[in-house]
C-alpha positions as CSV (number, residue, x, y, z in Angstrom):
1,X,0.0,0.0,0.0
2,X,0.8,3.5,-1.0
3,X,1.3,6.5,2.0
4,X,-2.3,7.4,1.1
5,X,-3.3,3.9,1.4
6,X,-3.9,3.4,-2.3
7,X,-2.7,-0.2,-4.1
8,X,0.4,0.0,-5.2
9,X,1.3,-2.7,-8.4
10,X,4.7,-4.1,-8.2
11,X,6.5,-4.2,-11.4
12,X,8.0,-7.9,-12.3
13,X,11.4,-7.3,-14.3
14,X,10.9,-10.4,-16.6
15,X,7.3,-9.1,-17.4
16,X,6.7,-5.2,-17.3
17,X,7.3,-2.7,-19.9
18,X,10.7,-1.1,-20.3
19,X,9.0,2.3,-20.0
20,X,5.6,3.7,-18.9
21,X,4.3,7.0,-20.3
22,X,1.7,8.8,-17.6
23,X,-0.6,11.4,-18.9
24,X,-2.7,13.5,-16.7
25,X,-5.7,14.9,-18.4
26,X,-8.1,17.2,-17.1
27,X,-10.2,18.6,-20.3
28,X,-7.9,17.9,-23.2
29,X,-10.2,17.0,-25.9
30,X,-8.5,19.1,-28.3
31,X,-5.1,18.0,-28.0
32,X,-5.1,14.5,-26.6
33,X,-5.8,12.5,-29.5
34,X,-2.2,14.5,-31.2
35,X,-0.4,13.6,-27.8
36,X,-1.6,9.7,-27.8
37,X,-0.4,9.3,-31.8
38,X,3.2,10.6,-31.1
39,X,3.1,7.9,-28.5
40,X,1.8,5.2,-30.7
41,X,4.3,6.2,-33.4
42,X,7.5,6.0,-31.1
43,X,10.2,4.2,-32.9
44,X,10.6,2.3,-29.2
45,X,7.9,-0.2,-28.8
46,X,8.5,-1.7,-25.4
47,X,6.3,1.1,-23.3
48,X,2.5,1.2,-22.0
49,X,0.6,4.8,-21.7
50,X,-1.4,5.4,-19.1
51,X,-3.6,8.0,-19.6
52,X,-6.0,9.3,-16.5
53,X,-8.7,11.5,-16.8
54,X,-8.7,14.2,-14.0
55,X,-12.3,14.9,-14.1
56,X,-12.6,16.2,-17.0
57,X,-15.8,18.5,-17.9
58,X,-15.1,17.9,-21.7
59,X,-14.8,14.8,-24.3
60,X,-11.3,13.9,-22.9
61,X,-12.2,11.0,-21.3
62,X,-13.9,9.7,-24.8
63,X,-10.9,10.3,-26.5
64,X,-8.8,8.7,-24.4
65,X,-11.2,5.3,-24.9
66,X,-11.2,5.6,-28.2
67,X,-7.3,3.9,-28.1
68,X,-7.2,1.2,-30.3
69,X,-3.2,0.5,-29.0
70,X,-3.1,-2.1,-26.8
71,X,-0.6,-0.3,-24.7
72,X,-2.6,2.0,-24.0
73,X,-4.5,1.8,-20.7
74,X,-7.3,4.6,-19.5
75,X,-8.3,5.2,-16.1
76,X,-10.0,8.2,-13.8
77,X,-8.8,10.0,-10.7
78,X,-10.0,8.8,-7.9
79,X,-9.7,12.4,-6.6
80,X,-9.3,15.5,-8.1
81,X,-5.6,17.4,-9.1
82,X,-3.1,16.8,-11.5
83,X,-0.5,15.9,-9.0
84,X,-2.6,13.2,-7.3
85,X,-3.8,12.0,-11.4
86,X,-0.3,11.4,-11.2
87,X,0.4,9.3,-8.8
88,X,-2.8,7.6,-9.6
89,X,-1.1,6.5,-12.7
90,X,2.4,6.1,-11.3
91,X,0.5,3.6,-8.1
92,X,-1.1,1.3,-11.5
93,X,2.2,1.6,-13.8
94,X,4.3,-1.4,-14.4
95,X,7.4,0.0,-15.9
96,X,10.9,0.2,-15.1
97,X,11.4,3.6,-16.3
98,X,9.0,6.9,-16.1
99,X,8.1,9.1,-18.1
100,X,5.8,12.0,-17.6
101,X,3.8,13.6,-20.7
102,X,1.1,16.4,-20.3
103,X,-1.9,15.7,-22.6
104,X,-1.3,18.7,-24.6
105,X,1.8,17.7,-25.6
106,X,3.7,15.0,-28.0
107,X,6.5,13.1,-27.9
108,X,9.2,13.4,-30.9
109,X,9.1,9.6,-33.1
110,X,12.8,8.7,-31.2
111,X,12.0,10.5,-28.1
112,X,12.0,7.0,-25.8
113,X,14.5,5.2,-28.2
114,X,16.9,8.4,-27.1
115,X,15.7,8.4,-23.1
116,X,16.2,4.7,-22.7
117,X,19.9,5.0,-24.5
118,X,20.3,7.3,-21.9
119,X,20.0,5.2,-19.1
120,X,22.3,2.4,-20.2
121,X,23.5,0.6,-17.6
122,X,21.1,1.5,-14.7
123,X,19.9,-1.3,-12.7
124,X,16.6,0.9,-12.8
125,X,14.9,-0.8,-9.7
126,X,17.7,-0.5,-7.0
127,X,19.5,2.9,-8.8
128,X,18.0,6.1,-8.1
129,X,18.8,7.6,-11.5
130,X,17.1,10.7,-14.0
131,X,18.1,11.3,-17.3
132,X,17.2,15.1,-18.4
133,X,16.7,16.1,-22.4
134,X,15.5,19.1,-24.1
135,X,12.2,20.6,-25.3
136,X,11.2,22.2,-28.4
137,X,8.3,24.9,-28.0
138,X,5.3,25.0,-30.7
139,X,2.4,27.1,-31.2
140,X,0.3,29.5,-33.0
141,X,2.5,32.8,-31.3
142,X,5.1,32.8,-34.0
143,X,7.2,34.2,-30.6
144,X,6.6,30.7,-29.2
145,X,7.5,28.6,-32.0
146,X,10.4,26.7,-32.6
147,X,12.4,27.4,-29.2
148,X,14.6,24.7,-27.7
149,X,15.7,24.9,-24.6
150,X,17.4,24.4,-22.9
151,X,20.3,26.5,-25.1
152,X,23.0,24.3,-22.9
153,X,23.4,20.7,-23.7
154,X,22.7,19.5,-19.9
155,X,19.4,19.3,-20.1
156,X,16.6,20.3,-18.7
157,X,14.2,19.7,-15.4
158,X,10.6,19.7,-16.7
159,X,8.8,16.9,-15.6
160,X,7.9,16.1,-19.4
161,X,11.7,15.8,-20.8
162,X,13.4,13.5,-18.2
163,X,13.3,9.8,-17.8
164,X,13.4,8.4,-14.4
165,X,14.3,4.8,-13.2
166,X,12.1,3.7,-10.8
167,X,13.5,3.2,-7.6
168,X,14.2,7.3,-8.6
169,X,10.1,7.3,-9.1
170,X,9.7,6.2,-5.6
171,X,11.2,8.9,-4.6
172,X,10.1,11.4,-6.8
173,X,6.0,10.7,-6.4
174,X,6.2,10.8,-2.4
175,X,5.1,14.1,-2.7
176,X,2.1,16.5,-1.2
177,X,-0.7,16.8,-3.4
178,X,-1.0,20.4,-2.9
179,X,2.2,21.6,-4.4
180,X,1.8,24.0,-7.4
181,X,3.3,21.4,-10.1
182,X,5.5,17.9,-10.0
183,X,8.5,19.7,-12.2
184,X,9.8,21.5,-8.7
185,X,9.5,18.6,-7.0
186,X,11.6,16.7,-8.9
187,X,14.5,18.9,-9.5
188,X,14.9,18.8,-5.7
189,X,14.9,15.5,-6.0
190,X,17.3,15.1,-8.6
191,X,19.5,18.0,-7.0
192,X,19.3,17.3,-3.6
193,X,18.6,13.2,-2.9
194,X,21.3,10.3,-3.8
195,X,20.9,9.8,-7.3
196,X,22.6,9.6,-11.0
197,X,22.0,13.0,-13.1
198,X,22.1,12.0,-17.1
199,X,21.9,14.1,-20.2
200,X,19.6,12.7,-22.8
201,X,20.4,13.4,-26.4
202,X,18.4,15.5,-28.6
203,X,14.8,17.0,-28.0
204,X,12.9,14.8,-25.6
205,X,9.0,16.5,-25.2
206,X,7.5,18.8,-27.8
207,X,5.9,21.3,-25.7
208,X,2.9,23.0,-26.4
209,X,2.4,26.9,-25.3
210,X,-1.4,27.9,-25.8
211,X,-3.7,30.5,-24.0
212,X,-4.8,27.2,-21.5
213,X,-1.1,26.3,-20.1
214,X,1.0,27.4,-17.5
215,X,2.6,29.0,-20.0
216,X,0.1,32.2,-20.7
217,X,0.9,33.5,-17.6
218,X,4.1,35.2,-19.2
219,X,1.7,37.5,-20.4
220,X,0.3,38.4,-16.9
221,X,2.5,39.7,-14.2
222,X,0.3,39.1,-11.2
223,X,-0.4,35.6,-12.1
224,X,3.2,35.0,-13.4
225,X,4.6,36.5,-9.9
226,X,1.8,34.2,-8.1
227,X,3.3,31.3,-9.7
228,X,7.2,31.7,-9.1
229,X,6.4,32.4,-5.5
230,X,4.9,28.9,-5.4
231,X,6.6,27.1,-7.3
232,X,10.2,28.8,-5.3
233,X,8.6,27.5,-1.7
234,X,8.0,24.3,-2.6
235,X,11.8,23.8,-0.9
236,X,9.7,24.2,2.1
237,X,8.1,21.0,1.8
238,X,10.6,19.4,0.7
239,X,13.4,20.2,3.5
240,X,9.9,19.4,5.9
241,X,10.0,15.5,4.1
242,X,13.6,15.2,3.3
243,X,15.1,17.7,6.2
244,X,17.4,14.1,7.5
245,X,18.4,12.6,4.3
246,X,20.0,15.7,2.5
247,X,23.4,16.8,3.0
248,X,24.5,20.4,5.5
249,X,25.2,21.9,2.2
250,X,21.6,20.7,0.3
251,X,19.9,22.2,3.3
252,X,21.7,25.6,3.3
253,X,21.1,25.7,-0.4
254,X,17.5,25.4,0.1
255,X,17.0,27.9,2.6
256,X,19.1,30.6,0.7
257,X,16.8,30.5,-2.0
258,X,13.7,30.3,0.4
259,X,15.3,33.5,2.0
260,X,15.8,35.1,-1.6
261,X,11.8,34.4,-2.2
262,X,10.8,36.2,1.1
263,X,13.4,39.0,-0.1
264,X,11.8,39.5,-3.2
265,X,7.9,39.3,-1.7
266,X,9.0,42.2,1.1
267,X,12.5,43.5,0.4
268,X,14.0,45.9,-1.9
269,X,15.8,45.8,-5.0
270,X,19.1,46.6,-2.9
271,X,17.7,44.0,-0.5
272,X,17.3,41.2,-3.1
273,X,21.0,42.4,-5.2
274,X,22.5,41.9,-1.0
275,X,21.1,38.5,-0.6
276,X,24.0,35.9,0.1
277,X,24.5,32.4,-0.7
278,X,22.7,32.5,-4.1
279,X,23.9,33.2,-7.7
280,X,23.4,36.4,-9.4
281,X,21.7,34.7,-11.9
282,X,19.2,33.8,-9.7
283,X,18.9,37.1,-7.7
284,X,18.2,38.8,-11.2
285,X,15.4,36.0,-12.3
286,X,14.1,37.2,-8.7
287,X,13.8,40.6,-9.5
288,X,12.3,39.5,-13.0
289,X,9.0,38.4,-10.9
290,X,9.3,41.4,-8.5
291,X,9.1,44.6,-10.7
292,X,6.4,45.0,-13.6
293,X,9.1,46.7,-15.7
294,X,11.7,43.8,-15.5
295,X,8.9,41.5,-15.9
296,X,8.2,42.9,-19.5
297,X,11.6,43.6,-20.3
298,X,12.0,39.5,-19.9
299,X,9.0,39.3,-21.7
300,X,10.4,41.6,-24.8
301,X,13.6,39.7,-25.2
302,X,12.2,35.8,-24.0
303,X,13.0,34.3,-27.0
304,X,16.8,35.1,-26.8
305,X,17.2,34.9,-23.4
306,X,14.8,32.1,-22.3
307,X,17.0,28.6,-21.4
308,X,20.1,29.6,-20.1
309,X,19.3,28.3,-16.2
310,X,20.5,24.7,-15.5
């Protein structure tokens, strides 16, 4: 049994998929049935896709039943959240690596050929290991289209480009159901916990920026600022869960950036440019969400200057 008492399967080596694909979906009926064809035409066969409807109000769940892949697998939320949709599908997944895909989103044809390269080697049920590729933006804002990031070849944390093995899934979907996303989460994780840090080649998740994603808040400061504070304090919860199993120097990292975020909510500029014990990158990405102006300067020059953070 899960923490929350939920049934947890337990994935046989000699029988489960190499790789299970989890979708949350919570009204999706216009994109879903482009996300679950990039995962039927992955050049990788060895994978199942769970897809769970998070309630939706829509024709999502329809959509989803219309699979005619056997791999595929539909199921609802017991509850409500796209966190807890997640872990609804990670407590009924059978794989031996994870991978996380939104349901507005795709999957490039070699996208799981490339991850599972990547993670050669890793016995993935006793190695806590994450392998991190890149995205490549589309949409109908021409500003949008075409961006990969990150513009560094390490990688990037977003919960749709990485590949986890499991024993790093354990980890990884022990998590409160009220944090703001999983992507957070999981970079703590991979930063902070005993585990193997991989690049993966190429562009992992083709990511999708529409009026209905996380993504339109660029366009609105409140709601953008609103967002960075919670996604920055999720390091509360995690030094709350994890506070004995992370290293002096893991904890002190964590609570300079918490200090930075209370900075920036009720300091000054000066105040947030004095902070000590975090980068100057970071101070200025602080400020980005603190002042209006700065906020649509990034805004102004996002497509040059979006992708540089590791």
């Amino acid at each position: 049994m899960s923490q929350d008492g939920m049934p947890v399967i337990d994935p046989a080596p000699n029988t489960s998929p190499t790789v299970s694909i989890l979708t949350p979906a919570f009204n999706e009926a216009r994109h879903l049935g482009a996300c679950m064809a990039s995962v039927q035409a992955q050049s990788f066969p060895d994978f199942e896709h769970i897809i769970v409807d998070d309630n939706s109000t829509d024709d999502t769940l329809i959509i989803a039943k219309k699979a005619s892949d056997e791999r595929t697998r539909v199921l609802k939320n017991p509850r409500k959240g796209k966190l807890s949709a997640f872990k609804h599908a990670y407590r009924n997944s059978k794989g031996r690596f994870i991978v996380l895909l939104a349901g507005d989103d795709q999957l490039p044809p070699d996208s799981l050929e490339k991850r599972v390269e990547s993670m050669r080697g890793i016995d993935p049920l006793a190695e806590a290991a994450v392998a991190r590729g890149h995205l490549k933006s589309f949409s109908d804002d021409p500003k949008f289209e075409g961006l990969v990031i990150p513009k560094h070849n390490k990688g990037y944390f977003s919960g749709g480009t990485i590949i986890m093995s499991r024993r790093f899934a354990d980890l990884a979907f022990d998590l409160p159901d009220d944090l703001p996303n999983e992507d957070s989460w999981i970079r703590l994780c991979a930063e902070h916990l005993d585990c193997i840090v991989r690049p993966s080649p190429g562009v992992s998740l083709l990511y999708r920026i529409h009026s209905a994603n996380s993504s339109a808040s660029r366009g609105d400061f409140e709601t953008a600022a609103t967002g960075y504070s919670k996604r920055e304090k999720v390091g509360q919860a995690f030094l709350k869960k994890h506070h004995s199993d992370i290293s002096d120097f893991s904890r002190s990292r964590i609570r300079a950036k918490l200090n930075l975020e209370e900075v920036r909510e009720n300091g000054s500029l000066v105040d947030v440019l004095m902070t000590k014990n975090v980068f100057f990158s970071e101070k200025l990405r602080a400020l980005m969400f603190r002042y209006r102006a700065l906020y649509e300067m990034r805004n102004m020059f996002w497509r040059w200057i979006v992708g540089w953070r590791s």
